[in-house]
C-alpha positions in Angstrom: 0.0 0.0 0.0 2.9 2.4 -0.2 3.2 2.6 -3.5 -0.9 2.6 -3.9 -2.3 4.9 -1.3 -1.8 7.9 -2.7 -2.9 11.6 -1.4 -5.4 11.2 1.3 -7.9 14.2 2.1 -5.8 17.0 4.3 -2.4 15.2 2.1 -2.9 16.9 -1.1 -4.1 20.3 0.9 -0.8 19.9 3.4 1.7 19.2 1.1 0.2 19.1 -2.7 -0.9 22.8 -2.6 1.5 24.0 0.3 4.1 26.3 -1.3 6.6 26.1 1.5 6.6 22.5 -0.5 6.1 22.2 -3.9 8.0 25.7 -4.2 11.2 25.1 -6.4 12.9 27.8 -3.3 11.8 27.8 0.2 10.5 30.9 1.2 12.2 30.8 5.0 9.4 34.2 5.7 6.6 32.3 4.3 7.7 29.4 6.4 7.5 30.9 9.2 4.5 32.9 9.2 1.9 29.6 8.0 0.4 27.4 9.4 0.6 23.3 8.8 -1.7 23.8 5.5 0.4 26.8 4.1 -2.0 29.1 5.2 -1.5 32.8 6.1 -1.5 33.1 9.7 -1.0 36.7 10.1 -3.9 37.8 7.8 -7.2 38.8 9.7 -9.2 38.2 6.4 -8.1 34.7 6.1 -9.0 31.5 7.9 -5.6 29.7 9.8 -5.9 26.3 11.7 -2.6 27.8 13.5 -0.8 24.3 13.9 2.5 25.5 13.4 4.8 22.9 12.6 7.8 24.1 10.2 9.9 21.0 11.0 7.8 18.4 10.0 6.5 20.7 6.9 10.6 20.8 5.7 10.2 17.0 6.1 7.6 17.0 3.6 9.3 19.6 1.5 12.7 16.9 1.2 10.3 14.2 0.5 8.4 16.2 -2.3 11.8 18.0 -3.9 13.7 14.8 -3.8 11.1 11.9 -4.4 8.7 12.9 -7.2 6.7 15.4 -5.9 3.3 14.1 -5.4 4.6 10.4 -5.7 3.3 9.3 -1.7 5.6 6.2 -2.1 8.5 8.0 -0.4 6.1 9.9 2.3 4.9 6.4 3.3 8.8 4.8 3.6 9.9 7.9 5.5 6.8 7.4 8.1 7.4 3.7 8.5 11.3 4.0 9.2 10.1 6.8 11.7 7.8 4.4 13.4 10.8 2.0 13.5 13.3 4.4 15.1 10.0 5.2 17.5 9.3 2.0 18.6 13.2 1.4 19.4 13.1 4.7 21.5 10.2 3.8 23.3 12.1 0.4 24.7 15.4 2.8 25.5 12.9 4.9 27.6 11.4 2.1 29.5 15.1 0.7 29.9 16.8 3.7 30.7 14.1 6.1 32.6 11.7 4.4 34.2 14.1 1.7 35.1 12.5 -1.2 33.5 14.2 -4.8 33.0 14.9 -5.8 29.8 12.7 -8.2 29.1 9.6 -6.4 29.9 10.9 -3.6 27.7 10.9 -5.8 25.0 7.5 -6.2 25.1 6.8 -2.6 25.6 8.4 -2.4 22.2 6.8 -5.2 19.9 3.2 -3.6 21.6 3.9 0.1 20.9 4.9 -1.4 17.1 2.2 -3.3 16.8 -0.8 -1.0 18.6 -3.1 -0.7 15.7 -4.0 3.2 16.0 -0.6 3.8 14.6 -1.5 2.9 11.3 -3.5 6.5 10.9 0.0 8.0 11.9 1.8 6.0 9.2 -0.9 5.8 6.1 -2.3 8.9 6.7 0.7 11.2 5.8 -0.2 14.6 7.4 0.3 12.3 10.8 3.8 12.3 10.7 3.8 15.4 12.9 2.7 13.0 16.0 6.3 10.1 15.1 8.3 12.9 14.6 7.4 14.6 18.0 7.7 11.8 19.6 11.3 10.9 18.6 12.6 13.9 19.6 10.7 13.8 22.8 12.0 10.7 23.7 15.6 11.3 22.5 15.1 14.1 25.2 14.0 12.9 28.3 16.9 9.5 27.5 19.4 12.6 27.2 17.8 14.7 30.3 18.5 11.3 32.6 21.3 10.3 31.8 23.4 13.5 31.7 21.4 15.4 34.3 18.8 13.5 36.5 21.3 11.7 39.5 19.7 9.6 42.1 19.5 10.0 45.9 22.4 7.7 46.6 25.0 8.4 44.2 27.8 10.2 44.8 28.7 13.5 44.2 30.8 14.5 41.4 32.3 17.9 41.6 34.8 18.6 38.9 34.7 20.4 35.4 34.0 18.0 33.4 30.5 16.6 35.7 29.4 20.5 35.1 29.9 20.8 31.5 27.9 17.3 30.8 25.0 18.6 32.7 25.3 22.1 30.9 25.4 19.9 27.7 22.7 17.3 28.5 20.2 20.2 29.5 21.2 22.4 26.4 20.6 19.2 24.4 17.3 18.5 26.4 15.9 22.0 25.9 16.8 22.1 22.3 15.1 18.7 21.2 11.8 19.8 23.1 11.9 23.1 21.4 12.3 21.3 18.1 9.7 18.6 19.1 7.3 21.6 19.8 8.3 22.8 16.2 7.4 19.4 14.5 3.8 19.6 16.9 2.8 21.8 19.7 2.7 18.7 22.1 6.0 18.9 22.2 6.2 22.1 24.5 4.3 20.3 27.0 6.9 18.0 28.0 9.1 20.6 29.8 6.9 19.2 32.8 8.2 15.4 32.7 11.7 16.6 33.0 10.4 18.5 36.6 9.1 15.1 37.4 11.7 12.7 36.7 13.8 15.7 39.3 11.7 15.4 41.7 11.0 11.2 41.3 14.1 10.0 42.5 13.6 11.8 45.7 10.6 10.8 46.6 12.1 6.7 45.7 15.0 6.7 47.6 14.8 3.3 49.0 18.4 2.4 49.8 18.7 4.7 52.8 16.8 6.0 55.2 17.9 9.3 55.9 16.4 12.6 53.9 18.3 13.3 50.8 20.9 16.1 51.5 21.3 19.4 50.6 24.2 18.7 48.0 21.3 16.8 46.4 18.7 18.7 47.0 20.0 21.9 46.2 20.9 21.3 42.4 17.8 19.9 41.7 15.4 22.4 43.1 18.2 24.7 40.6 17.6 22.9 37.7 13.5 22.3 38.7 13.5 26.4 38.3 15.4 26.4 34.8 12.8 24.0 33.6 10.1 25.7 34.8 12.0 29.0 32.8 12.8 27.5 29.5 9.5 25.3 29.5 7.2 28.6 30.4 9.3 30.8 28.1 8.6 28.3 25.3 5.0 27.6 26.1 4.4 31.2 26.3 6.5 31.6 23.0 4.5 29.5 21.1 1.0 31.3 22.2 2.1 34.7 21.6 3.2 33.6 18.3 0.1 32.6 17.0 -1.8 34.8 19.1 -3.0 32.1 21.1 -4.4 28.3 20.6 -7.9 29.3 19.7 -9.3 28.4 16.5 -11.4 31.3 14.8 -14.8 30.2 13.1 -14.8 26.6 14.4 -16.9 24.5 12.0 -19.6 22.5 13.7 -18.3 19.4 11.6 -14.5 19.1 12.8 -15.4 19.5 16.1 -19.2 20.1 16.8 -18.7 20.8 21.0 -16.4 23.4 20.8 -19.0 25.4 18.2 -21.9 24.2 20.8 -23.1 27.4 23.4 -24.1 25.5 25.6 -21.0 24.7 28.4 -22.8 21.9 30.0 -23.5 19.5 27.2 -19.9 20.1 26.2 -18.8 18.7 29.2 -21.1 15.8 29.3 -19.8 15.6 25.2 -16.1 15.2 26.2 -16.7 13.0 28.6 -17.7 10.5 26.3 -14.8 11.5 24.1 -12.2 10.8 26.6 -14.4 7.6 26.5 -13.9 7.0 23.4 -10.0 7.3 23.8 -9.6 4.9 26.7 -11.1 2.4 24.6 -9.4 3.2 21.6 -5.8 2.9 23.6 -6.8 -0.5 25.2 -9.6 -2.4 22.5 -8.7 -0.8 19.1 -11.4 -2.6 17.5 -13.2 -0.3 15.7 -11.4 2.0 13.5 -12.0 5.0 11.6 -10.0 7.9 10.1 -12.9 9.9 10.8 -15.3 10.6 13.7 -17.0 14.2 13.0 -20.2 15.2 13.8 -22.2 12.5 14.2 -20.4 10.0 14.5 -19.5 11.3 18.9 -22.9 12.7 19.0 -23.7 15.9 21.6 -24.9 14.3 24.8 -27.5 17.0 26.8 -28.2 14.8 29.7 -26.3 12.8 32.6 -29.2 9.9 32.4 -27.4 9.2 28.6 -26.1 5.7 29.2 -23.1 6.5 26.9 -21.9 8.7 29.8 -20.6 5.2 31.5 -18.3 5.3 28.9 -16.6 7.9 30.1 -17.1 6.8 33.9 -15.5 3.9 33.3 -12.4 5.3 31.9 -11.9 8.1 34.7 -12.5 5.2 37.4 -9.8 3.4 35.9 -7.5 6.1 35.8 -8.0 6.9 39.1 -7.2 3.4 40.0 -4.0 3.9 38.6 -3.2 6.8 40.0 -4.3 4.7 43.6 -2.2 1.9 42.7 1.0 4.4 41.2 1.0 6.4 44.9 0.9 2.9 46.5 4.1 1.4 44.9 5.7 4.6 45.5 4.9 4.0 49.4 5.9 1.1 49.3 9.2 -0.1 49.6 8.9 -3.8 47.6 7.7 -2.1 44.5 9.1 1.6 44.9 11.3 0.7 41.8 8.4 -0.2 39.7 6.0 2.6 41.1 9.2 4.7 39.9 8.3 3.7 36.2 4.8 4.0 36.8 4.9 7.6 38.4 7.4 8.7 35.1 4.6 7.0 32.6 1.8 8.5 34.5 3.4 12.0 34.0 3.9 11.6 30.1 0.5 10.3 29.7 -1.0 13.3 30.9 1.4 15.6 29.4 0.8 14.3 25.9 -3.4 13.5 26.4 -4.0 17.0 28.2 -3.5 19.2 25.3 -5.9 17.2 22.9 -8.4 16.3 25.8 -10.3 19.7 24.8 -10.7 21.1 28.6 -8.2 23.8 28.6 -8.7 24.8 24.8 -10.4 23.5 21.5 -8.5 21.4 19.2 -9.4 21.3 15.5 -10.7 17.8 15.8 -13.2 15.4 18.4 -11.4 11.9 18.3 -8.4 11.2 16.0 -7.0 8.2 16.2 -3.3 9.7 15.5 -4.0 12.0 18.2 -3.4 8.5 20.7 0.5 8.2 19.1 2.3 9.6 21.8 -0.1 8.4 24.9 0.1 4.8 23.8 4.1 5.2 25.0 2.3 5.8 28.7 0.6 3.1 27.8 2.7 0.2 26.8 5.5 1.7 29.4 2.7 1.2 32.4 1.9 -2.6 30.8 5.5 -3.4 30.8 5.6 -2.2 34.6 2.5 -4.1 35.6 4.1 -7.3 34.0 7.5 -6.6 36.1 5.4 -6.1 38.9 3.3 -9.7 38.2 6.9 -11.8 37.4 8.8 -10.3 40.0 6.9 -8.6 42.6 5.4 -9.4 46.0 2.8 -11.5 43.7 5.7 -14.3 43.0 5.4 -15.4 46.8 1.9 -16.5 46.8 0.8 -19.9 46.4 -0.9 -19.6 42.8 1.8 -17.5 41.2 2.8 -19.5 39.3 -0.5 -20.2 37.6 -0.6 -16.2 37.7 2.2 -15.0 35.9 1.0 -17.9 33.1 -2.3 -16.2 33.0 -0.8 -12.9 32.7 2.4 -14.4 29.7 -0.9 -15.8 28.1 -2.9 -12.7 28.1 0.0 -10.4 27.0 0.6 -12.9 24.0 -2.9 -12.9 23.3 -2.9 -8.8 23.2 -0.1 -8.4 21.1 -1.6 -10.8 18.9 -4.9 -8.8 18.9 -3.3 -5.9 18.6 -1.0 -6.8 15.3 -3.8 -8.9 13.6 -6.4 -5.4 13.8 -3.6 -3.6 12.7 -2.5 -5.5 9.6 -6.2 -5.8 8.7 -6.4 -1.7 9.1 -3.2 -1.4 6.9 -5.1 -3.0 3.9 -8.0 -0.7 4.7 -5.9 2.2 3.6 -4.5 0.0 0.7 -5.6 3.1 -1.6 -7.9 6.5 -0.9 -10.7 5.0 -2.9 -10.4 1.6 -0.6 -10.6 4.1 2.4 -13.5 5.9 1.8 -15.6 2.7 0.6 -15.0 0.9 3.7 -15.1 3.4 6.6 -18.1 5.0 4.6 -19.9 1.9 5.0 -18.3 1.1 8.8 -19.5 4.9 9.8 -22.7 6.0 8.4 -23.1 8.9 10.8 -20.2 11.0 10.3 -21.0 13.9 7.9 -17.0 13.5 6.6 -17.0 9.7 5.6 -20.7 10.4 4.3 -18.8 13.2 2.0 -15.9 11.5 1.0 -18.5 8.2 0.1 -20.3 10.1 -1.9 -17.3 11.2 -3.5 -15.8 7.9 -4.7 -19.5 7.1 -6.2 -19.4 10.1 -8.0 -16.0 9.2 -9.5 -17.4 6.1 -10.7 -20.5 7.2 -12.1 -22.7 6.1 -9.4 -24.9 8.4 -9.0 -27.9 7.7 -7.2 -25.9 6.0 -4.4 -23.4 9.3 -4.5 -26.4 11.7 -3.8 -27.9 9.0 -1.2 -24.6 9.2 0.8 -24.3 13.4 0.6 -27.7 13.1 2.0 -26.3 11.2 4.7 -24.0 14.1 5.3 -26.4 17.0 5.0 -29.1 15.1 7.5 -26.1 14.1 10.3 -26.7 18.2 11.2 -30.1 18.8 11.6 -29.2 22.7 11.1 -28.0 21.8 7.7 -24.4 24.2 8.5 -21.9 22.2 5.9 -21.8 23.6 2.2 -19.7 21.0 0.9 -22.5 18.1 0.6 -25.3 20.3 0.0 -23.3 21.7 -2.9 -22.2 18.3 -4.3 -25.8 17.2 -3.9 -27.2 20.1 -5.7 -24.5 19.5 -8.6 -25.9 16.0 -9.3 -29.8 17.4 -9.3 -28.7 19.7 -11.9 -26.5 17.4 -13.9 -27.8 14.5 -14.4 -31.5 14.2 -12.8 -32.1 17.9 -13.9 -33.9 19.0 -11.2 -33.1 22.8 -10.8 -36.0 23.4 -7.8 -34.5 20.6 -5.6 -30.7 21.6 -6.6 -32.1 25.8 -5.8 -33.0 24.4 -2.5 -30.0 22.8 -1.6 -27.7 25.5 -2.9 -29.8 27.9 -1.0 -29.0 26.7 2.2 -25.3 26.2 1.0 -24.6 29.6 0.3 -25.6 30.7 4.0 -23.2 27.3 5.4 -19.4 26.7 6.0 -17.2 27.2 4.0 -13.6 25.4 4.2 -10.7 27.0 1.9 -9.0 23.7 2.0 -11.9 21.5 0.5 -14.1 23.8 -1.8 -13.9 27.3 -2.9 -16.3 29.7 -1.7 -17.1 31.0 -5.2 -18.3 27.9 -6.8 -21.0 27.4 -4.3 -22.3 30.6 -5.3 -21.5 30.5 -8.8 -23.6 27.3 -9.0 -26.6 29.2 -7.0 -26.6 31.9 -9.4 -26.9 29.6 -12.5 -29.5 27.8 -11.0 -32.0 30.7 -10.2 -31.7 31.6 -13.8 -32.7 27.7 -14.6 -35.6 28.8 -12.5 -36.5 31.8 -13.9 -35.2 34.3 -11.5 -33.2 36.3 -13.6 -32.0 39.2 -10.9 -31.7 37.0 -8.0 -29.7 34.8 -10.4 -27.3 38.4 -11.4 -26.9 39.2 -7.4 -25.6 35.6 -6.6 -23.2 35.5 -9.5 -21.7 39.1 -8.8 -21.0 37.5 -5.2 -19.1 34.9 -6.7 -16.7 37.6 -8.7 -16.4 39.7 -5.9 -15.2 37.0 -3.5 -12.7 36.1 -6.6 -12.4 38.4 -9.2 -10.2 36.0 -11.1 -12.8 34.2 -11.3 -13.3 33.8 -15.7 -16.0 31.4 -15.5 -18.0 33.7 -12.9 -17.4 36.6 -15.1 -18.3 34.7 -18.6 -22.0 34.0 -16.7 -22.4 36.8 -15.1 -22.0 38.4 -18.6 -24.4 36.7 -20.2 -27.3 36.9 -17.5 -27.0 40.3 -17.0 -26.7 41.5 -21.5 -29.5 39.2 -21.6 -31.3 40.0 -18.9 -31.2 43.6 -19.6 -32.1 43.1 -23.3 -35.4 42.0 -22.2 -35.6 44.8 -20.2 -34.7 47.1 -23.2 -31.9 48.7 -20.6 -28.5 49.1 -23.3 -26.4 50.7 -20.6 -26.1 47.7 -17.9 -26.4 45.2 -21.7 -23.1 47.1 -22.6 -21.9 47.1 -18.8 -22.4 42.5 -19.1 -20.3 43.1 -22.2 -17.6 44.6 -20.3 -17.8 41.9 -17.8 -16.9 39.1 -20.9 -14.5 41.4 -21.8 -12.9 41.3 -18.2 -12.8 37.0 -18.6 -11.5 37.3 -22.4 -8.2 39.5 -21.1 -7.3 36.7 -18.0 -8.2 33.8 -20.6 -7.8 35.1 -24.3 -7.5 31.2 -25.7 -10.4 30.3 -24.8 -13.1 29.8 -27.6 -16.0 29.8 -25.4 -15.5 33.6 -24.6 -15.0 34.5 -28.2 -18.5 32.6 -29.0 -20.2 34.8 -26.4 -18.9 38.2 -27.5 -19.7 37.6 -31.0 -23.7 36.2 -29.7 -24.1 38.9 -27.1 -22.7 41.7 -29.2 -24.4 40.7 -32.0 -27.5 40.9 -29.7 -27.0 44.3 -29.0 -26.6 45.0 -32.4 -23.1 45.5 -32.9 -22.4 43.5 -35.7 -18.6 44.4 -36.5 -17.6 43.7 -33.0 -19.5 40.8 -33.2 -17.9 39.6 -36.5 -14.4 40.3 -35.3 -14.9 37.7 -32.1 -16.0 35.3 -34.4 -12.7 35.2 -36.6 -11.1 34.9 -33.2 -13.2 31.8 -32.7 -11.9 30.6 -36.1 -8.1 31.6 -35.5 -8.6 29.5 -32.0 -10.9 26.6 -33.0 -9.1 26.0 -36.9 -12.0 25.5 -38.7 -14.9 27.2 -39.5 -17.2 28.0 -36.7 -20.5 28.3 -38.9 -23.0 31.1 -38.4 -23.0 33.4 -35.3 -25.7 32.4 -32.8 -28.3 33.8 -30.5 -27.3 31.7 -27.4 -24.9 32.3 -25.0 -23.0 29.2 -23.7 -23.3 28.6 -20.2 -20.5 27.0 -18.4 -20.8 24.8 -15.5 -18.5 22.0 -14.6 -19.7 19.0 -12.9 -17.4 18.3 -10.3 
């Protein structure tokens, strides 16, 4: 599927039309003042997701100057060899920072390769931000201990050569979590695990008794305060940057609870999305790349059984945070609690910023989103299974039949865990694979309803394209998204010819949202416009197509349109000023697009309309110069053109 996949949805917006890309020269300016999608983040008129990521978009950028461009074979090599160095990280963190034996490492390592809602991070390109972070995280908090973090009982080293290596490794440290931040904002977070793995080791000190001393204590609280600088300073950095973490005009389709009023059924809401995320990280069972409004539906009440969803999930945290503060008391499994406490911390450090409580995120659930919290994950599983094979457990009378239980169901998970995710590997063979089957998996998402009707519109298949961008439209009963109501209203007026029902559609389209990365704002009312004059409403029709060449007055198949409704429009109306004004208009699309023989037609029908028979005679050769052969007579019809997308 590497070589098959292809550009799938936010790919060919991220990288296909990014010019910090597909630019022959890299802009460093433009670089640094766009977002992840190339889009102006600066500019108050325009519409910026503001996830800046510069590193990962150079990434891109190597893989599109040096690869073929657009050819995703390379994209998807370059995300499975990061995967590879990731999952080889993940077993030197468990080795060398939370102190786990080797052999439960190793399985922390074929799990976290294996966890099946990696395969969004790999296949779906855009998701390399998530590996990428989480290399240079890792590389970071290895570097942080080994250099800088010294536990309670070892001995002091005063010399030159002990300063300079902690100077380094923090240096090195700070400068991997800045670029980490760079690749995804995440990354910025993580400032706060190296505060915990200071303060850790004291509070595990069980080889001696006595309170750790001040020649301990001392240089820790000092470098606990230049965390806390460089980690604020780069937080702060980032939100200042962007002018903060808000995104303007939130869609109700991305995420529909951050664009709900109403504070208390978000709340109930995100409980069942942090729901949904605890069972994605432990049964990956059901997969989508999409879950948009309404597929997480808005829940208003707390007698909504899907609540225990989310009940369950925060009771089982909380039993691991119980059972994390209980190995740290206790001296048998301090060193495991250790590991715990340090997995705990970069759990919530990487799931608080995409939980939605302290700010929106541009998204409800996404799967890739779970990248850098199933580290947490498999790092806790490989300390429970130390904890079962060499804890206080091993002297009991069944522990035998125990740790066999517990081998079993580990093998048994991993197994799971690969089989779901080579199945959801041929699931993304190619885009058109994709949409079929999560279209059909999740009939209540308004995106995989879209998309659907999308690949049965590429094959012709009409009736079951508009059936699923019906789907879309009725997954919001307020009807907000243009995209499907447009695409909808495009097959009533190509191919069943219904202009009423494709009016009403495009009616309501024109008053939805708009997003500049799937449709252009233009066409929806360009289409509106031509439909009204189907229907007979010649002056709504000219109002709605002059909105379309005002919101792009590039626009030559706007202008051509708007030409001819409003020459023949006024000719009816026996008004030669605003006829002569529509031949202006025409004049306007000839002068961006002077080879095209469609204009030339026009000019020589409407001027010939308005009587101007040598002006209309002279277009006409044009046609002939363009066309080579002779165009026949002139006509009384102006051509109308629509494309059928």
């Amino acid at each position: 599927n590497m070589h098959q996949n292809g550009a799938f949805m936010d790919d060919g917006t991220a990288i296909g039309k990014n010019p910090n890309i597909v630019d022959p020269n890299l802009d460093w300016d433009r670089l640094m003042r766009t977002d992840y999608w190339g889009l102006e983040m600066f500019d108050p008129d325009k519409w910026t997701h503001k996830s800046f990521r510069p590193l990962t978009t150079l990434t891109f950028r190597w893989n599109y100057q040096s690869f073929g461009g657009m050819d995703t074979s390379s994209y998807f090599v370059t995300n499975v060899v990061l995967h590879v160095v990731c999952s080889f990280l993940v077993g030197v963190y468990c080795k060398v920072v939370c102190r786990i034996p080797a052999l439960y490492t190793a399985a922390a390592t074929a799990l976290f390769a294996s966890h099946p809602v990696h395969t969004e991070s790999l296949m779906y390109v855009v998701g390399r931000a998530d590996p990428l972070c989480a290399i240079l995280v890792l590389i970071g908090v290895v570097v942080y201990d080994k250099c800088c973090n010294r536990r309670p009982d070892e001995k002091v080293h005063k010399g030159t050569w002990t300063t300079v290596k902690l100077l380094l490794g923090f240096l090195l440290t700070t400068l991997l979590f800045l670029a980490a931040g760079l690749c995804k904002e995440t990354g910025f977070t993580f400032f706060g695990l190296l505060v915990g793995q200071e303060i850790l080791p004291i509070l595990t000190h069980s080889w001696r008794p006595t309170p750790p001393s001040k020649e301990d204590l001392i240089p820790r609280a000092g470098r606990i305060l230049a965390i806390l600088i460089c980690g604020g300073a780069a937080c702060g950095w980032r939100v200042w940057y962007t002018s903060g973490t808000g995104i303007e005009r939130m869609d109700p389709y991305s995420n529909p609870f951050a664009a709900n009023d109403n504070g208390y059924t978000r709340k109930l809401s995100y409980t069942f999305v942090h729901g949904m995320y605890g069972k994605l990280l432990v049964w990956p069972y059901f997969l989508c790349y999409d879950y948009s409004h309404d597929a997480i539906p808005l829940l208003t009440s707390l007698t909504d059984l899907r609540l225990g969803l989310g009940s369950a999930t925060y009771t089982a945290f909380a039993a691991i945070v119980h059972l994390v503060l209980r190995a740290l008391a206790s001296n048998g499994t301090r060193s495991a609690g250790y590991g715990a406490a340090v997995n705990l911390g970069f759990f919530l450090l990487s799931f608080f910023p995409m939980s939605n409580i302290a700010f929106p995120v541009g998204t409800v659930v996404a799967e890739r989103l779970l990248y850098k919290p199933s580290i947490a994950l498999v790092g806790a599983a490989a300390v429970l299974g130390q904890v079962i094979m060499e804890g206080p457990i091993t002297k009991s009378r069944h522990s035998r039949r125990f740790q066999a239980a517990a081998g079993v169901g580990f093998l048994g998970l991993w197994a799971f865990w690969w089989a779901r995710a080579y199945k959801r590997c041929w699931e993304w063979e190619t885009v058109e694979r994709m949409f079929f089957t999560d279209g059909y998996k999740q009939l209540h998402s308004e995106r995989t309803q879209l998309n659907l009707g999308n690949y049965h519109l590429m094959h012709g298949e009409y009736r079951d394209a508009l059936a699923a961008y019906e789907r879309a439209v009725a997954s919001d009963p307020a009807q907000r998204d243009a995209v499907p109501l447009y695409h909808a209203a495009q097959i009533h007026m190509a191919v069943s010819h219904d202009m009423e029902t494709a009016e009403k559609y495009l009616k309501k389209a024109v008053t939805g949202y708009f997003s500049p990365l799937v449709i252009a704002e233009e066409e929806v009312w360009h289409d509106y416009g031509l439909v009204l004059w189907q229907t007979k409403k010649p002056e709504e029709s000219i109002r709605n197509l002059q909105v379309a060449v005002m919101t792009n007055p590039l626009y030559t198949k706007g202008l051509n349109n708007l030409a001819c409704a409003t020459t023949m429009h006024a000719l009816t109306q026996n008004d030669h000023h605003t006829a002569m004004q529509g031949l202006q208009t025409l004049q306007r699309a000839i002068e961006l697009s002077p080879n095209t023989p469609m204009y030339w037609r026009n000019a020589a029908s409407l001027f010939k309309m308005v009587g101007d028979l040598e002006r209309a005679q002279h277009a006409w050769q044009q046609v002939y110069y363009l066309e080579g052969e002779d165009p026949g007579e002139i006509t009384n019809n102006c051509i109308w053109e629509f494309y059928f997308r």
